[in-house]
Every structure is written in structure tokens, then in C-alpha cells.
Steps between C-alpha positions, in 0.01 A plus 500: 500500500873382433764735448504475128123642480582735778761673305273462130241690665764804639637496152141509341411775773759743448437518100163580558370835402294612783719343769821734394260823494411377858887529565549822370180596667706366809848712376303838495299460880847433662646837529180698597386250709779515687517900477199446691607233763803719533259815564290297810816372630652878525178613671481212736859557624356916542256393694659269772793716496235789594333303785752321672798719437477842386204554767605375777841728453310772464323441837813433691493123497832316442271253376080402518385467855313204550183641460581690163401222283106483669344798293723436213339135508139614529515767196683165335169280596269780379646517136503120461143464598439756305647349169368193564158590611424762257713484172507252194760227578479499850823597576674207302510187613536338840886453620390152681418371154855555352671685236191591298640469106169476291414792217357827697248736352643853481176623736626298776787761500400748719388302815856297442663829524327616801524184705859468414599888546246549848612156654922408379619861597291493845605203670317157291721206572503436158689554171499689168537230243098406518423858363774545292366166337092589443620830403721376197257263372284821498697713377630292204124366396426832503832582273354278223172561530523651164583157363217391575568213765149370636449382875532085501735458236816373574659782325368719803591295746867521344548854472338535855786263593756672333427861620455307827878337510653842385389687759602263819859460324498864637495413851665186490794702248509148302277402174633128562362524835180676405431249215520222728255623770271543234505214325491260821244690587275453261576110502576440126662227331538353131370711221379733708844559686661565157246728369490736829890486591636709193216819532581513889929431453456817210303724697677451776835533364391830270345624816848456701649784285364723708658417817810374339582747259611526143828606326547809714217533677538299858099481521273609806597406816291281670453348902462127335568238735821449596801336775787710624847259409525202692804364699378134479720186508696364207207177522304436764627247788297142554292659820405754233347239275383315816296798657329602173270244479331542871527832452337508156217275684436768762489780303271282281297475767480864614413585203171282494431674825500870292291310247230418709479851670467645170239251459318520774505893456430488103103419478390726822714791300319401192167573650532806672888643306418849686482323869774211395714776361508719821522193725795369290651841537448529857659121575841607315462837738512279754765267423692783402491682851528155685877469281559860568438481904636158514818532357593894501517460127425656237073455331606522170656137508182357568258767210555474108642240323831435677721546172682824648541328878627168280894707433557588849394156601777330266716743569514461867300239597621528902403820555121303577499325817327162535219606673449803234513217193214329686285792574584611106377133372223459660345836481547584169410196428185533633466830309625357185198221542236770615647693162441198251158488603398811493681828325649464171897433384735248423602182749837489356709770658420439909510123437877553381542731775392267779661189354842695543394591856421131548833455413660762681341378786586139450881527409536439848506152490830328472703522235210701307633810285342805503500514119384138426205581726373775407561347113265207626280697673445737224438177246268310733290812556413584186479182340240448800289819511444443103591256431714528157792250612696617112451871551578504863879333431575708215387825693664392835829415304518783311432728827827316660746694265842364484421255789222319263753219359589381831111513686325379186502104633334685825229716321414170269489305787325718714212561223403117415503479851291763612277477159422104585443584865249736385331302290478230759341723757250641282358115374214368693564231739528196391559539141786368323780737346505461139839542316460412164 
């Protein structure tokens, strides 16, 4: 299709009738879906402020003992199983399989809900934006069930989308960024690229009112994922540029080695999600204690999601020794792969989390900034675990504050590199890579 017809067919598209009631279908979902999203996000930050703060205070603990995250784990691998094995929906979908963007029936809800709110807060290795995702598709088909959307169409699939982007802009605290997960997601191009962007850009940006206020309201405020400031370099030196690449490679490459634990984990959970649940559970326990005991350092940077241990991190990345950065990497990464296969989340948040480790860690070679790896490590990660090579820039970028100007050659870089290193990996042997 050349450009000409490309832009006839928007023009057509957004005169039709039942395309701009699908947009203001889109308009009116925004703000309660992300009410909603706003809602599970407050409860979720309850919850593992409960476990792994307020309790442990309570009991005298300047923070969790090693074993404190064991029972907490096991109550986590009975809910999951649970959900999974005995509600509608099974618990969403699988982390190992990606983002998970397609239209959700509203009875999937509950088991979402319970695998999300028994496993996030308890210690899963995993991240909110898979749940926040099924639950606004759900929530917004079930919005406009009135109008009468039937299962199939690609009205359904639209709104599901929509309700879907508006609630992760919640966590990620950016529509733009939100929109673009989505829509790489889901793969679309053409026609079909024109006719979902504007519902999801709407939705999204409606929805954002909550969270960014309006007139003189300042909107809810909300944990979304975020970087303290950053005292990087005015542009980063030639060792900077020379270091991302191998570095991009072997995070690339770690990366496929969490992919094929979640793999290998992902069809023995499937047939037995009570026994794979626990097991998972039990595996992070471990990891978690082995951290604790080997390093004098605090659990909790080895549980959840890693956004809240992400600040202190790029804050003060020297305060973790060498031999702590290891133990961090390849435990939780073990825990992050046992998570994918098994309990149910989002792969985004650790994989951003470990990437800047990565990079913590490898700012140690010469002439390597602290700030340029960790940008690079961040990129390479996440373009990696997903991989969405668009999304991942714009995110990492945006994350990088004032310092994103000056790292953005090194987050570009870093993400064609790590996304063609992935893709390389995961061909069969033998066959050729195809470009065009």
C-alpha cells in the first residue's frame, strides 16, 4: 500500500460513523479504568508495605531476616495455584509468553485479581503491568457492554485494547509510553495500525487525568515507575559507545538464559499449577535466603518486582559490592525465570531492574560510566526479555530524566543490539537471518 492509499484510508476511517463512536467509547473507559488500575496499584503497595516493612518493625527486625520471605512465599504459591487451578482465566496469562494485550472477558477478572494480589505483594519476581493490562481490557469491555460490542469483532478487540493501554499508562505514569507497549505488542501495521492507535492514544490520555490532575486538582498520587535525578555526563565518552555493544550482547544473552528457565518451568507448571506454584515459590525462598546469608543484605532486593530497590540502586550505585551485584544477578535471575514460568505478573519491571544491575556491575570496566551503563543495561534488558525494541527506547529514555539527551545514542544502540542478538539466539541453527 503506498503512502497516498495509506493516508485515503485514515481519512476514510476517521469519517466513519461507527469508528468515531468506538472513540468516544474509548474517551469514556479512560478515567474509570484507570480509577481502577489506580485502586490495585494502592492495594498492592498496602500489601508489600505490610509484609516486608510494617511487620517486620513490629517484630523487632531492622529489616526481614533471611528466612522471613519462606512462609510469605508459600501462602504466595498457594493463591496462584489456586487461581489458576480453580477459577475462570487461569490466573491470566503466562509471564514467559510476554505482555499479554488481546481483549479479556470480564469473568477472567477474579482469578487475575487473586494471582496478582496473593503472588506481587508476597515475593513473585514479577511485575504489575500484566494485570493491570487483562484487567483493563476487562474492565472496559465490560464498560460498553451496553453497546452492544460482540466477542470477535474488531470493535471488541479495540475497546479491550483501549481499556487495556489506559490502565498500564498508570504504572508506567506515561500514555505515550503505554500506547507504544501496546501497540508493538500486538504487532500491527498499515490499516490496522491507524485504526487501533487513536482509541488506545485517547484512552490513554483521558485516563492520565487521573494521575496528572486537572485545573486545581493535582490528581491521585501514584508509585508509577520512576528514576531518582541523574548526575550523568554532558555525552557519553568513545569507551562509552565502545562498551555498549559487548555489553548489550551479554545481557542479550543472559536474558535468553531467564527465557529458557521460564521455559523449561512453564509446561510442568501448566500441568500440575498447584505443585508448580509451590515449587516456584519455594525456589525464590531459596534464592532469597542464599542472597540474604551470602551477602548480609537485605531479602527484599531479591522478592517483588525490583521497582522500589531500582532508586536506591541509581542513587548510590557503590554502596553494592562486586561480589553482592553477582549474587543479586544471578539469583534473582533465576527467580525472575522460575517466576515467568510459573506465577502470574508482568516481565517488564525486574528485567529493567537487572539490566541496571548489569550495568552497575559492569561500569567497572575502563572508561565505562556508571550512568551510560546502567542506561544500556536497562535498554538491552528489556528490549531482550520482550522483546519490543520501540517501546523499550522510549521507556528507557524517558526513565533517564534530564540525563536522556545525552544517553539516548547509548539506549538506541544498546536496544538494536541486544534486540538482534536476541533474535539471533533464538533462530534454529543453520538458518539464514532474514532482514527484509
Amino acid at each position: 500500500m503506498s503512502d497516498v492509499e495509506r493516508s485515503e484510508s485514515a481519512s476514510e476511517l476517521v469519517r466513519t460513523r461507527g469508528y468515531l463512536r468506538l472513540l468516544a467509547l474509548a474517551g469514556l473507559v479512560g478515567v474509570p479504568v484507570s480509577l481502577v488500575a489506580f485502586g490495585f496499584l494502592a492495594l498492592l503497595h498496602e500489601f508489600t508495605h505490610l509484609v516486608w516493612e510494617a511487620l517486620p518493625d513490629e517484630l523487632g527486625h531492622d529489616a526481614p531476616p533471611w528466612w522471613w520471605p519462606a512462609p510469605w512465599l508459600t501462602v504466595a504459591g498457594v493463591l496462584v495455584g489456586a487461581a489458576i487451578r480453580f477459577l475462570p482465566g487461569r490466573g491470566g496469562h503466562v509471564p514467559i509468553d510476554g505482555l499479554g494485550v488481546g481483549p479479556v472477558p470480564p469473568s477472567h477478572v477474579p482469578s487475575i485479581v487473586l494471582a496478582a494480589l496473593g503472588g506481587l505483594p508476597l515475593g513473585a519476581v514479577l511485575g504489575p503491568e500484566a494485570p493491570l493490562i487483562a484487567s483493563g481490557s476487562a474492565l472496559a469491555i465490560l464498560l460498553t457492554r451496553r453497546w452492544r460490542q460482540e466477542p470477535g469483532t474488531s470493535a471488541y478487540a479495540l475497546i479491550g485494547v483501549a481499556g487495556a493501554t489506559a490502565a498500564i499508562a498508570v504504572v508506567f505514569g506515561s500514555p505515550i509510553v503505554a500506547a507504544l507497549f501496546i501497540l508493538e505488542a500486538i504487532g500491527l501495521a498499515g490499516p490496522q495500525l491507524a485504526r487501533a492507535i487513536l482509541p488506545c492514544l485517547l484512552a490513554a490520555g483521558v485516563g492520565a487525568l487521573v494521575y496528572t490532575g486537572l485545573g486545581r486538582w493535582t490528581g491521585f498520587e501514584i508509585a508509577s515507575l520512576s528514576l531518582p535525578e541523574l548526575s550523568g555526563p554532558a555525552r557519553p565518552d568513545l569507551a562509552d559507545l565502545f562498551w555498549t555493544v559487548p555489553v548489550a550482547v551479554a545481557i542479550a544473552f543472559a536474558m535468553r538464559q531467564i527465557h529458557r528457565i521460564g521455559h523449561w518451568v512453564a509446561p510442568r507448571a501448566a500441568g500440575r499449577p498447584m505443585i508448580g506454584s509451590i515449587a516456584v515459590a519455594l525456589v525464590i525462598a531459596a534464592c532469597v535466603g542464599a542472597y540474604s546469608i551470602l551477602t548480609g543484605r537485605s531479602p527484599v532486593e531479591v522478592v517483588l518486582s525490583g521497582q522500589d530497590t531500582l532508586a536506591p540502586l541509581a542513587t548510590d550505585p557503590r554502596e553494592w559490592s562486586i561480589g553482592a551485584l553477582v549474587a543479586l544477578l544471578v539469583l534473582k535471575g533465576i527467580a525472575y525465570g522460575a517466576s515467568l514460568g510459573a506465577l502470574r505478573g508482568g516481565p517488564v519491571f525486574p528485567a529493567l531492574f537487572l539490566g541496571a544491575a548489569a550495568g552497575v556491575l559492569l561500569s567497572g570496566l575502563p572508561g565505562y560510566g556508571v550512568v551510560p551503563a546502567m542506561a544500556a543495561g536497562m535498554a538491552a534488558a528489556t528490549a531482550a526479555i520482550l522483546p519490543l525494541p520501540v517501546a523499550s527506547a522510549v521507556l528507557v529514555t524517558l526513565l533517564l530524566g534530564t540525563s536522556a539527551p545525552a544517553m539516548a545514542p547509548i539506549v538506541l544502540i544498546a536496544v538494536v543490539v541486544a534486540f538482534i542478538s536476541e533474535h539471533i539466539a533464538d533462530r534454529p541453527r543453520g538458518a539464514q537471518l532474514e532482514i527484509l
